[in-house]
N, C-alpha and C positions, 0 to 999 in steps of 0.2 A: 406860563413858561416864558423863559426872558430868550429873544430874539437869538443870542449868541447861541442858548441849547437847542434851539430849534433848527438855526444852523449846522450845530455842531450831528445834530440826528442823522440829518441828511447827509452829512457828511461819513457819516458810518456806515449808511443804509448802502450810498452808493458804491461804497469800497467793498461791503459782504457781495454784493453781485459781482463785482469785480473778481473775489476771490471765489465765489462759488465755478466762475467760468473758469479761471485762470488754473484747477486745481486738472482741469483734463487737458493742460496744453501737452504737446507731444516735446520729445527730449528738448527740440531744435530750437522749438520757442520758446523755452525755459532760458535757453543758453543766451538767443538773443535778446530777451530779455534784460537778464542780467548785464549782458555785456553796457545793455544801453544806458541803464540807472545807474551803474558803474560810471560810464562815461560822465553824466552829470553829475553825481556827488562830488567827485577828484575834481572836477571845472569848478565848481561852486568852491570845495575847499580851499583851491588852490589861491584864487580870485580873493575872500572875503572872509577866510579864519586865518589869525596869524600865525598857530600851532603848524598849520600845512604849508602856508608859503613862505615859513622862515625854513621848512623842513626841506620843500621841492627846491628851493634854490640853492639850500648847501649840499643837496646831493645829487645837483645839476639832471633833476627829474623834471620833465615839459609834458604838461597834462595837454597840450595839444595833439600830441601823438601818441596818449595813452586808448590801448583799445579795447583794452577789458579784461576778464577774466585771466587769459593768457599772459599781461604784463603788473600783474598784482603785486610776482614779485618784486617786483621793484619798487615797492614801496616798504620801507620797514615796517617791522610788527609794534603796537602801541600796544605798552604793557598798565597797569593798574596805579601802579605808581609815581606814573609820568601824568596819568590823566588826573589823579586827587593831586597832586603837587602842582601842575600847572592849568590848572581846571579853565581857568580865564583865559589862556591863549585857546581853548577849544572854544571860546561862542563865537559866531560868524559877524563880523560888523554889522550885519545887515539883520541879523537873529531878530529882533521886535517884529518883523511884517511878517515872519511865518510862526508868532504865536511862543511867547516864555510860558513852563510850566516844567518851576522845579521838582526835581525828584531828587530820591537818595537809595541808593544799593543797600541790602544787609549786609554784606559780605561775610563771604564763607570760613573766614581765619578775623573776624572783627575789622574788618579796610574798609570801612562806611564812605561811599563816593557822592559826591551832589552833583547830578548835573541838569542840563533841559532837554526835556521833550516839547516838539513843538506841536503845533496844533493837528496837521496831517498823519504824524508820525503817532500818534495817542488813538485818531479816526481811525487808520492803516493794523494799530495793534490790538484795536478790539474785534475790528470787524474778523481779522486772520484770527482771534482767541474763540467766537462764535464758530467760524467755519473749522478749527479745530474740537470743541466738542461735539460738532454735531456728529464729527464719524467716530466720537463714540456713543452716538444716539441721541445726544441732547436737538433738540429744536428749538427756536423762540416762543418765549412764552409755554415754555413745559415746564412743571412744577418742579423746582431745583431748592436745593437745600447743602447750601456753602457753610464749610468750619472753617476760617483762615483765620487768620488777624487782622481786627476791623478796629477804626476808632468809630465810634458812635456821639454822637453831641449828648446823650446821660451814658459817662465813664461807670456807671453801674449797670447798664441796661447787656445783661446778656444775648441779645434779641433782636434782629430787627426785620421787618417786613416790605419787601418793595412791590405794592402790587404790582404798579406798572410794568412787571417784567415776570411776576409771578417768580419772585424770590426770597426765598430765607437765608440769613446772615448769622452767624453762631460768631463769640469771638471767642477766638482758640486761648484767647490771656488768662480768659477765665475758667479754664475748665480745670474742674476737678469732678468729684463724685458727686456732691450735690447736684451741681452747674448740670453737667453731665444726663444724671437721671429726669430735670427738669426739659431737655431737648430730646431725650429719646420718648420724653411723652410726647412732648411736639411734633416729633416728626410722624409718632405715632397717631397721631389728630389729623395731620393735615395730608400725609401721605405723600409727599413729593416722589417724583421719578427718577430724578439724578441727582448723585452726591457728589459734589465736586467740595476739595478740600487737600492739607495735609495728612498722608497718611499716619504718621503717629497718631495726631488726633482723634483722626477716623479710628483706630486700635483701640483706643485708652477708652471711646465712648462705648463699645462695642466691648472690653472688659467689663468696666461698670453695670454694664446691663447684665450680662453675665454671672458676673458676683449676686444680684439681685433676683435673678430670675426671670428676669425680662425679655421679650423676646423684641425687633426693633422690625418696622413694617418692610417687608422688602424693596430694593432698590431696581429700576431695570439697568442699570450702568453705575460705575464709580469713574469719577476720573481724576485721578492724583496730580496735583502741583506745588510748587515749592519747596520739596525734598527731596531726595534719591529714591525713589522706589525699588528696594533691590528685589528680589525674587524669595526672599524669605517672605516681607513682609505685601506682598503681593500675593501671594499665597495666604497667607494670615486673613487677608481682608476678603479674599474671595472665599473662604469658609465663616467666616464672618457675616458675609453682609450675602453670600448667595446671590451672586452676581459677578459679569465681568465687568474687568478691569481694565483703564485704559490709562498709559502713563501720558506728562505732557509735560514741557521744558520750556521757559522762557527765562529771562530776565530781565530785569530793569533799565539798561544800557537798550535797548530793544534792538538787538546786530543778530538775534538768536530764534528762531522757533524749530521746536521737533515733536512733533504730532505722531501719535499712535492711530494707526487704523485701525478697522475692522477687521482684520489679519494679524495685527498684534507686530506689525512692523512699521519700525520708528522711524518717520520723514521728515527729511530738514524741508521747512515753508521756503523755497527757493524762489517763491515770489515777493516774501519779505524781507529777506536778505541772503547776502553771498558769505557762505561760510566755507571755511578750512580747515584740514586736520594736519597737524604740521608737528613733525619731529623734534628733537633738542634743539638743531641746527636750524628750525627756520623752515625745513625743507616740506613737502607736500609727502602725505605717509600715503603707502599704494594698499588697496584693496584688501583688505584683511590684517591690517597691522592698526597701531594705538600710535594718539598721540593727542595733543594738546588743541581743544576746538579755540577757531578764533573765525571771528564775524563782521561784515562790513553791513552796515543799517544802508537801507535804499533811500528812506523818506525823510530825515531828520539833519534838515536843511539847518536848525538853528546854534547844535550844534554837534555836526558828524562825526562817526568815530566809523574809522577804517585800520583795518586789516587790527584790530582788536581780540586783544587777548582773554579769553576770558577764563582760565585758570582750569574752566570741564577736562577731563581727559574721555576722549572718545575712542570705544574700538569700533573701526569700521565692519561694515559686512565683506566678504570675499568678491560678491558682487553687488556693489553699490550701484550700480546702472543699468540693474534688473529692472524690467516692469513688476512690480508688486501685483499680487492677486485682486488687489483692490483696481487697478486699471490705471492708478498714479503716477505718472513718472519723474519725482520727484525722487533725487538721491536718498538712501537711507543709510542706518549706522544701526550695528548692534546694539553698543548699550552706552550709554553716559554716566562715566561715574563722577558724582558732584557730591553735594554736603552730605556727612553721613556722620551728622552730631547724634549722641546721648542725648541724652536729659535732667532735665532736674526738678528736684519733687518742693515745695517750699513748705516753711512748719504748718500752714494755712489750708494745707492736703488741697494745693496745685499745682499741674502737672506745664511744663514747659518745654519745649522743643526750640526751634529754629526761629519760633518770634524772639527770643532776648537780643538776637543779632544787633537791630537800630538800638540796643539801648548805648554802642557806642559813638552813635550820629556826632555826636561834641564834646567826644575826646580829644581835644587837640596835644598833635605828638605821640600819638597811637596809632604805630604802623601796624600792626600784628598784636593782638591779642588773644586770651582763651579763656576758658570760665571752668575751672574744678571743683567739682562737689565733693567735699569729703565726711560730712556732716548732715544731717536732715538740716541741722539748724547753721553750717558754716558750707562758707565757698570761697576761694580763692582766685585771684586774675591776676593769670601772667600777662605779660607786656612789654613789647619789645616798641622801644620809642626811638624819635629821632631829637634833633636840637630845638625843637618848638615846642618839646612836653614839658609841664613847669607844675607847681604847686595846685593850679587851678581845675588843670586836666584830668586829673585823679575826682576831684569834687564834682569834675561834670558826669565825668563816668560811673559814680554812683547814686547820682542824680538819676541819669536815664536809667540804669540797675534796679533802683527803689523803686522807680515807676512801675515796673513789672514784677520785682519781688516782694516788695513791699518791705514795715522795718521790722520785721520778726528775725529777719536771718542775719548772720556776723557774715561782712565782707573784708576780708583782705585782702593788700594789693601788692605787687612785686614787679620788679624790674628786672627781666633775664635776658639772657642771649640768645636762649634757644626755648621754643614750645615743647610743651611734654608731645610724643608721641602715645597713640591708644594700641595693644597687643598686634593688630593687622599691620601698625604701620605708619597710619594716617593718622592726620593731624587735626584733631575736630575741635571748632570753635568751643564748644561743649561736651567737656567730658564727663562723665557719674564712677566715682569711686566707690558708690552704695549700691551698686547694682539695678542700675537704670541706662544697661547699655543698649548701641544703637542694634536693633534686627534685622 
């Protein structure tokens, strides 16, 4: 094991007890907390990323006398657009000594962002991602078995096994019914105790078996990420898999966590970061109303994003500053409503959800995008571009498209003004005009 992961361990190891304690501070310490890692982030942006002190000085904001929580407003809201178009005013001059390590957003409407996590901030989001399964039962080193979307070094290998952590990896690209029946034997062999994954997947593996007559070993917990879990399909899986269910919400930008307890009440990680529920106007929504989550990251010194927007719309609870049954006092929210794509089937009989997202990573000139299925064998992309989409942009984006659909399907492309909407309303990266809508 090379020196840096031996490092980086400890470095995880020591932040899991960090939030193992952190999760029973009482309101007060939560708050000063916050205020304090606040304070540092705005210091450090102000100081050493250009995006924030070209910002604090034209709207004559003095991070010396910023005190926290209470003066947030004052800072405007960083919307999606501003941060993929000006990406390079957000890394800190100083970004290299706390650690580059690009990443990329899927984004929910095709807005594929790139930006860095730094070395503490990646330590800080695993170790808060472990203390978040575990109140849904998971433990280290308990036999777990993940569908998500994984690259694998063999692009054919549906499979992979980490002992060291006592884990199995399923890649959700590949499932269809074969794929499918081949991991319900597996899981059937090896018997894991927690499912963590996309719930579609989880669905689609759990019809297959179904259709066959198979039954799939039981689970003692599921814990859903990466998609909307609404209460249809929450329902669906808990008769399914005979077991509860517990949802979990992050993203990539890491300004975000909201954990499911043992009570089935949703908590923002308010030691990972300060989040807001905010109005049309900007304004902070009060106790029982909906609005727009947006998140300031504590640890990601390389390069910060504050008072960020991140597109969820959140209805609060009526009382968000309830102690929870669980002894938590960590604010909660009723429900988050985020992606809530269809799907699509390919002539290949597989099944796709919310992974086709990065297949717009290098679209350039691809503000908003969508993907309509109206064919088993044809699909359609709208796209809404700006003055940097050109000839090329179109070749990249069915580039990354083939990679996951592969060339049996007709793809066409178009340039519109506006995204279709789906019957609710919403606007889903992926729509199905075959009847593979979302549940």
């Amino acid at each position: 094991m090379k020196l840096s992961s031996v490092k980086g361990a400890v470095s995880v190891v020591k932040k899991y007890f960090f939030y193992l304690s952190s999760q029973r501070w009482n309101k007060e310490k939560i708050k000063a907390y916050q205020d304090r890692k606040l304070r540092s982030i705005v210091k450090h942006a102000a100081e050493n990323v250009p995006y924030y002190r070209n910002l604090f000085k034209d709207i004559n904001f003095d991070p010396d006398t910023f005190k926290g929580r209470e003066d947030m407003y004052k800072i405007p809201l960083l919307d999606k657009q501003t941060l993929r178009t000006r990406q390079k005013e957000f890394i800190a001059d100083n970004a290299e000594q706390y650690g580059i390590n690009w990443d990329s957003t899927s984004g929910s409407t095709g807005t594929p962002l790139h930006l860095i996590i730094d070395d503490a901030t990646k330590a800080h989001k695993l170790a808060c991602v472990i203390r978040s399964y575990q109140w849904a039962g998971y433990t280290p080193w308990k036999k777990t078995f993940s569908i998500q979307s994984y690259t694998f070094e063999d692009p054919q290998a549906i499979s992979k096994h980490f002992s060291y952590v006592n884990l199995w990896r399923f890649n959700s690209k590949l499932l269809k019914k074969e794929t499918a029946l081949e991991v319900v034997k597996m899981i059937n062999e090896i018997k894991p105790k927690v499912f963590i994954g996309y719930p579609f997947s989880m669905l689609m593996l759990s019809r297959f078996a179904r259709e066959e007559g198979i039954g799939i070993h039981p689970f003692e917990s599921i814990v859903t990420a990466g998609e909307t879990l609404s209460e249809g399909r929450r329902k669906l899986l808990q008769e399914a898999y005979q077991c509860k269910v517990f949802d979990f919400f992050s993203l990539h930008e890491d300004v975000a966590v909201v954990t499911e307890c043992q009570h089935n009440t949703k908590h923002f990680c308010e030691d990972f970061a300060y989040n807001e529920v905010v109005d049309q106007n900007g304004d902070l929504v009060s106790a029982g109303g909906t609005g727009e989550l947006v998140g300031t990251g504590f640890y990601n010194f390389a390069m910060p994003l504050i008072r960020y927007r991140l597109g969820d719309t959140v209805i609060l609870n009526k009382d968000t500053e309830g102690i929870c049954k669980c002894g938590r006092e960590f604010s909660s929210v009723k429900e988050i409503v985020g992606r809530q794509n269809d799907y699509l089937e390919t002539p290949d009989g597989r099944f796709l959800g919310n992974v086709l997202e990065h297949a717009v990573d290098n679209a350039k000139g691809v503000v908003f995008s969508q993907c309509v299925q109206d064919a088993v064998d044809h699909i359609y992309i709208n796209m809404i571009v700006d003055e940097t989409f050109g000839p090329d942009s179109t070749r990249q984006f069915e580039k990354g498209l083939r990679g996951r659909l592969g060339d049996e399907i007709k793809i066409d492309f178009k340039t519109v003004e506006h995204l279709e909407k789906s019957k609710s309303g919403k606007t889903p990266f992926i729509m199905s005009k075959i009847g593979h809508e979302y549940v």
